[in-house]
N, C-alpha and C positions, 0 to 999 in steps of 0.2 A: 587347886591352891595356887599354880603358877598366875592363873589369870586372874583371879583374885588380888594376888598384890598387884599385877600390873596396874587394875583396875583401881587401888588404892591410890598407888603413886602417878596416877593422869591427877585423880581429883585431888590430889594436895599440892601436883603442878600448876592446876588452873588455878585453885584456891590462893597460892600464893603471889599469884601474875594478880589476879584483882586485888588482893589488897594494899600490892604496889603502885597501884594504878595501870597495868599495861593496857594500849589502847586506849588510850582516852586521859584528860587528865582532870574529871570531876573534883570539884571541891578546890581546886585552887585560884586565887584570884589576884590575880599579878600579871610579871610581865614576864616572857620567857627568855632567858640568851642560851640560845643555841649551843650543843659542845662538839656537833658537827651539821654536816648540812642534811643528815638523816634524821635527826632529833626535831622530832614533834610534840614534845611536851610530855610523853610519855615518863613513868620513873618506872627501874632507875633508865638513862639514857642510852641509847646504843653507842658504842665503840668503845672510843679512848677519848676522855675531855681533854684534848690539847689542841683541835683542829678548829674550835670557833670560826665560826664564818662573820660572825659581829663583832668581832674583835677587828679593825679594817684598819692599816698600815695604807695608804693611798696618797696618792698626790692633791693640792687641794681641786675643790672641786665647787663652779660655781651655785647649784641648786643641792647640797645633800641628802635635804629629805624627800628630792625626786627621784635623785641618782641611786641613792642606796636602799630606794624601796623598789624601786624599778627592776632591779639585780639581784633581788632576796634568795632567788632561790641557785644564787651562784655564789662562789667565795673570791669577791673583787681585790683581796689582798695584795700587796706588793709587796718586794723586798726593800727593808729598811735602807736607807744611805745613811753607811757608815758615817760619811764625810759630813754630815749634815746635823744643828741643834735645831732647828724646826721638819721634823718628819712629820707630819697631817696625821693624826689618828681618831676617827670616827666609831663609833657605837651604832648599835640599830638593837632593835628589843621589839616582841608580838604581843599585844594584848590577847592572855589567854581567858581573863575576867569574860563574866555576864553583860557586863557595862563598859560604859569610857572610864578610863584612867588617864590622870593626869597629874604630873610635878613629881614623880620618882627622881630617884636621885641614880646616876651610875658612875659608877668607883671603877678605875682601872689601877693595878698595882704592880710592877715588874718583881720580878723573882729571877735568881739568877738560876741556871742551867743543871736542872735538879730532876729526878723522878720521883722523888718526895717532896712536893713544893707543900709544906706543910706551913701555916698563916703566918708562923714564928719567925717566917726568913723574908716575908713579902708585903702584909698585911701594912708594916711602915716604911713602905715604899710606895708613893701615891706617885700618878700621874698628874700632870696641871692643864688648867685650860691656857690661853693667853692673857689672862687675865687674874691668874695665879690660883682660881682654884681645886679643888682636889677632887668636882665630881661635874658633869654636865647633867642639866635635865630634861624631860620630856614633857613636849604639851600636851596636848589632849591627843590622846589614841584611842577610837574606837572596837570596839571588840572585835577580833578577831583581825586585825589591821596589825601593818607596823609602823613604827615610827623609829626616827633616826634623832640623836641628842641636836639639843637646838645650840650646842658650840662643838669644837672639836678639843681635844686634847693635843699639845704639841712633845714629840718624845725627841728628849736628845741623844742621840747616839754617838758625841762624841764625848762627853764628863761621865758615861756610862755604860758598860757592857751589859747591863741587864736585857732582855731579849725576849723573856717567857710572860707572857699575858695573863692574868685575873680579873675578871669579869664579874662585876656584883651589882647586881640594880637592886633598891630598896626604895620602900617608899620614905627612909628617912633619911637625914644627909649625912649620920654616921650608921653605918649597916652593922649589925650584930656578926661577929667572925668570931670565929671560936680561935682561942689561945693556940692550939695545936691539936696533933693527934698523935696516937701511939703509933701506927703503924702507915703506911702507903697503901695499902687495902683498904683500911678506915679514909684515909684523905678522898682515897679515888671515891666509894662511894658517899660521901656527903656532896661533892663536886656533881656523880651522877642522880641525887633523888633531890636536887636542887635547882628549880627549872630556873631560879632567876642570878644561878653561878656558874660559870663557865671558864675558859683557857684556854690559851694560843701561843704556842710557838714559832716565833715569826721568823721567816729567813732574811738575811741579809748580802749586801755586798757594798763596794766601796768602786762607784767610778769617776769620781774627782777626788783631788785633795780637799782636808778642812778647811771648813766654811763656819767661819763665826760672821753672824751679821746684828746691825742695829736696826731694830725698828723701825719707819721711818716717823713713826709716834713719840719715840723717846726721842727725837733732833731738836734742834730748837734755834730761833733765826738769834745770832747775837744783841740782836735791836733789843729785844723782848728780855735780856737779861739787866740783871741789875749792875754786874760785875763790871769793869773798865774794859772796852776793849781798844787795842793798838791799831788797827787797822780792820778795816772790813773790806771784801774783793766781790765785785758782780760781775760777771762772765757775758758776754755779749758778742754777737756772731753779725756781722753786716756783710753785703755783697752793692755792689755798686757796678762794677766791673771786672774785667780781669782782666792781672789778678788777683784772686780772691786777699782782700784783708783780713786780718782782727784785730781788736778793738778789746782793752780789757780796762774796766775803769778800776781805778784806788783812791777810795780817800780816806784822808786820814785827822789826826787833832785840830790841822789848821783851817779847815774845814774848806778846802780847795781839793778841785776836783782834775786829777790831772789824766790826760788819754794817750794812752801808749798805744801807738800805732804800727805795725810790724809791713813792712814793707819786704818780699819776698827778695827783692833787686836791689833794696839801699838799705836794710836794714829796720832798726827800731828810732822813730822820729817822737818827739816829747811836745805840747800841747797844753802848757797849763790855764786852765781860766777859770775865776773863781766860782762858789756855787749859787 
């Protein structure tokens, strides 16, 4: 009788491992994101879905989808600067399909510092690209390949303490999320029998002060505007001899061009002639 059950409870072991999929992940045709760097596609995933390795916090970088396909099977992540509203944040995703795939959409979402990050606290909380929107996509991925999103996401970590990462590729460019769940058991597994949702906990620190910056897309030369302007200043560096001069032209309504010339030994000498 002892061995008997034993022998019961192997085959409703194994039984239940295949109809998860363990070993293998037949039947799905999509894209995987990782919820650690052990997770092969298998459901449900091994560990704890918070260690995401596609989830990438990085400085920018000039080639991405050589860099972060080149390094798949490590986690290149960095810690956040506090100090900083452009932090670089990157995606990568495995074609686990038969075929190529191509134009998926992936959604990143902050969540604040939760062990229930259930959809109802995060879900409307998107990430943007530079370009303001809420998902990057992917080109063509060959099977069994990965590929890295063809923009990045920029996270600011200074208008925001959020920190905890959600990871959702779909093939559409709003992904089906479920409202919530009842419990943290429930959240954790839909997160693990879910190859293409994931999570990351990103560490952080602060080793400068805040840094707000402008564009240099959003500048604009005064000439080019319609508005009145008082004065316009062009900056100019000359060397002749020494010592060294500058030279800083202004002009202004009268449309005279006058040159202030700084003389390190007599001062600033004046120079007007018209334009």
């Amino acid at each position: 009788m002892h061995l008997k059950m034993v022998f019961m409870i192997v085959i409703s072991y194994e039984a239940c491992e295949i109809a998860l999929g363990r070993g293998g992940h037949a039947g799905y045709n999509g894209l995987l994101m990782r919820d650690s760097l052990q997770d092969t596609g298998v459901i449900p995933s091994p560990g704890y879905p918070y260690y995401s390795p596609d989830l990438i916090c990085h400085e920018q970088v000039a080639d991405p989808q050589s860099f972060f396909t080149g390094n798949y099977d490590t986690d290149p992540n960095q810690p956040v600067q506090l100090g900083s509203q452009t932090n670089f944040f990157y995606v990568r995703t495995k074609n686990l399909s038969d075929g190529p795939v191509s134009g998926w959409y992936i959604h990143c979402y902050r969540s604040s510092a939760s062990l229930f990050m259930t959809p109802s606290i995060w879900k409307n909380n998107p990430l943007y690209t530079r370009s303001g929107n809420p998902f990057v996509q992917t080109g063509s991925i060959a099977s069994g390949a990965v590929g890295v999103g063809q923009d990045n996401f920029l996270l600011d970590a200074i208008s925001s303490p959020l920190f905890c990462m959600i990871g959702v590729a779909s093939p559409s460019s709003t992904p089906s999320i479920p409202d919530g769940f009842t419990s943290y058991g429930d959240y954790v597994l839909w997160v693990r029998q879910n190859q293409n949702v994931c999570g990351r906990n990103l560490t952080y620190l602060q080793s400068f002060p805040d840094r707000q910056f402008s564009r240099l897309d959003a500048l604009s030369n005064p000439s080019n505007e319609a508005v009145p302007v008082l004065a316009k200043v062009e900056a100019r560096a000359r060397c002749q001899r020494a010592p060294l001069w500058g030279s800083v032209r202004a002009c202004g309504a009268e449309r005279q061009r006058r040159h202030l010339e700084y003389d390190p030994d007599h001062g600033v000498r004046h120079d007007t002639r018209p334009v």
